[in-house]
Structures are given as structure tokens and as C-alpha cells.
C-alpha positions, 0 to 999 in steps of 0.5 A: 516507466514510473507513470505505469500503475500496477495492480497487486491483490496480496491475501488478506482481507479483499476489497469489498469493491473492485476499482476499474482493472483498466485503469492499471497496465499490469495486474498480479497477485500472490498466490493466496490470492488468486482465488478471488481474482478467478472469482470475479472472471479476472485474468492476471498477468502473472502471479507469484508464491510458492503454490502449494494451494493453486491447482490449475491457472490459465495458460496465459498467466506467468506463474513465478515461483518464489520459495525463498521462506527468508522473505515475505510473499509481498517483498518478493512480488515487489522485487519481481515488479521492480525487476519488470521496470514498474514503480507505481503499484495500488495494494490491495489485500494488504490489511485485514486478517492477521494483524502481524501480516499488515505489520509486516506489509507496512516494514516491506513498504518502509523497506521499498521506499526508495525505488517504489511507490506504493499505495495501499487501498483497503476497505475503509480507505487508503495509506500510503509512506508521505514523501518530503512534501506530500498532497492529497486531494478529495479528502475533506470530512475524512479521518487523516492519521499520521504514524510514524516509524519511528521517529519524524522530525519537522511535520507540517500540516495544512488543510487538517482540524488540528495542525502541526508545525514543525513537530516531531513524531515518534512512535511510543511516544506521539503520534497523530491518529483521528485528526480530520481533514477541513479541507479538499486538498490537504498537505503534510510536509516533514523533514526525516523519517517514515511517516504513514499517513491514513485517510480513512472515509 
């Protein structure tokens, strides 16, 4: 079911645009954030959290209980999604509000890697983990950074200002924030390590 996209809304800072909710087979949310889909007459079908802030939900919405504080709201929405057999999810929520929160939802992503992909979508753009070999397109004229964590060895680049070839990464150390994109389809291409790429308009 890899080609079936998901739709997640996590409680930090909301989109200031909903994309078309018919584009995604699934749509779910922490509990945090259900409020906002219930303000914008959407119906998700399922949510999850603990909720000791919602007081009613339609019927027709799963309502998952995860207590367990030993893990974050995120990783254990994650883990639900992946259980369902769904490998492809939009975040949205996911920066804004408190800055530990949008650490900690990145550490989630690092650690979910493997099994799914993720793309975060926030007010200003998107960033998603670069795979081996990653290709973006619609993305001249945007801001294009590249941090990694911790370590990313062998980065190329094409399609950006300022390029990079076969360099390593290192946070602490150098990163590649406030490059810009000169072309429509840009590439970023790396040997080891996590390395996030943002796009920001």
C-alpha cells in the first residue's frame, strides 16, 4: 500500500491553508489537534492521544488510546499508520509553537525512516529526510537547506546557487542553510547519514 498517502494533522502551529483532503486515503490526527479539523467541518477517520481535552467525537471516528507517556503523541500515531499497512504520510502541524516539540518531531522522523516516508508541510514550505538519491521539482526561486544529523558524508548537489560536491555535513560543524534553487528540478544526492532538506517559498 506504499502509493496510499496519508494525511496527519499533529498540534503545533496549523496550516494557514488546507490542501485537498481528497487527495489523501486516509485522514487522522492527535488529539491536540482535532479541534481544528472539527473547525474546518472535517471528519477524520481516526484519531489518537490520550484525551483528556476532547469531550465529544462523531461516532464514526476510530478514537485510539495511547497513554503510554514513554513515547511521543507523533511516534505513536506513526506506529498506529504503519500497523494499518500505510507508508506514505503529509504532516502537517508538525513545526510552530514550541521549538522542543518540532526537534523532537524531526528525532521521530530520523527514527521512522526506514519504514516510512514522510513529508512535513508547514506555513512556509516543506522538509522531508533526503533519501540516497532525492529529486524535487517546482523548486526554482525557493531557499533550499541542507541539515544534517549529525554527520552526511559525499553530498551532491545540482540545480542549487551554490553546490556541493561529494562534502560531507556535519551539525556543529557545517551545514548548508539559505542556498537557492536556479532551477526547476533540483537533486541532492549523499552517501551516509540523515540529512533534511527544507524548501521554504
Amino acid at each position: 500500500m506504499d502509493y496510499k498517502k496519508v494525511f496527519l494533522l499533529l498540534n503545533g502551529e496549523a496550516p494557514n491553508k488546507i490542501p485537498n483532503i481528497n487527495d489523501y486515503d486516509i485522514i487522522c490526527a492527535t488529539d491536540g489537534a482535532y479541534q481544528f479539523l472539527e473547525e474546518n467541518n472535517i471528519i477524520p477517520d481516526f484519531i489518537s492521544g490520550d484525551f483528556d481535552s476532547i469531550q465529544t467525537v462523531p461516532e464514526s471516528v476510530e478514537i485510539i488510546n495511547t497513554p503510554d507517556q514513554n513515547y511521543t503523541d507523533f511516534d505513536k500515531i506513526l506506529k498506529i499508520i504503519y500497523e494499518k499497512n500505510y507508508r506514505n504520510i503529509d504532516v502537517f502541524g508538525g513545526s510552530g509553537k514550541e521549538q522542543d516539540h518540532f526537534l523532537g518531531n524531526l528525532h521521530t522522523a530520523i527514527h521512522w525512516r526506514v519504514k516510512l516516508k514522510i513529508t512535513f508541510f508547514d506555513n512556509y514550505g516543506f522538509h522531508l529526510l533526503a533519501d540516497k538519491y532525492t529529486e524535487l521539482s517546482g523548486c526554482k526561486g525557493k531557499t533550499v537547506s541542507l541539515v544534517p544529523f549529525d554527520l552526511v558524508t559525499g553530498v551532491v548537489t545540482k540545480g542549487l546557487k551554490y553546490p556541493l560536491n561529494n562534502e560531507n555535513l556535519s551539525f556543529g560543524s557545517r551545514i548548508g542553510t539559505r542556498n537557492m534553487a536556479i532551477a526547476d528540478n533540483i537533486s541532492i544526492t549523499l552517501k551516509t547519514g540523515c540529512l533534511f532538506i527544507f524548501i521554504n517559498d
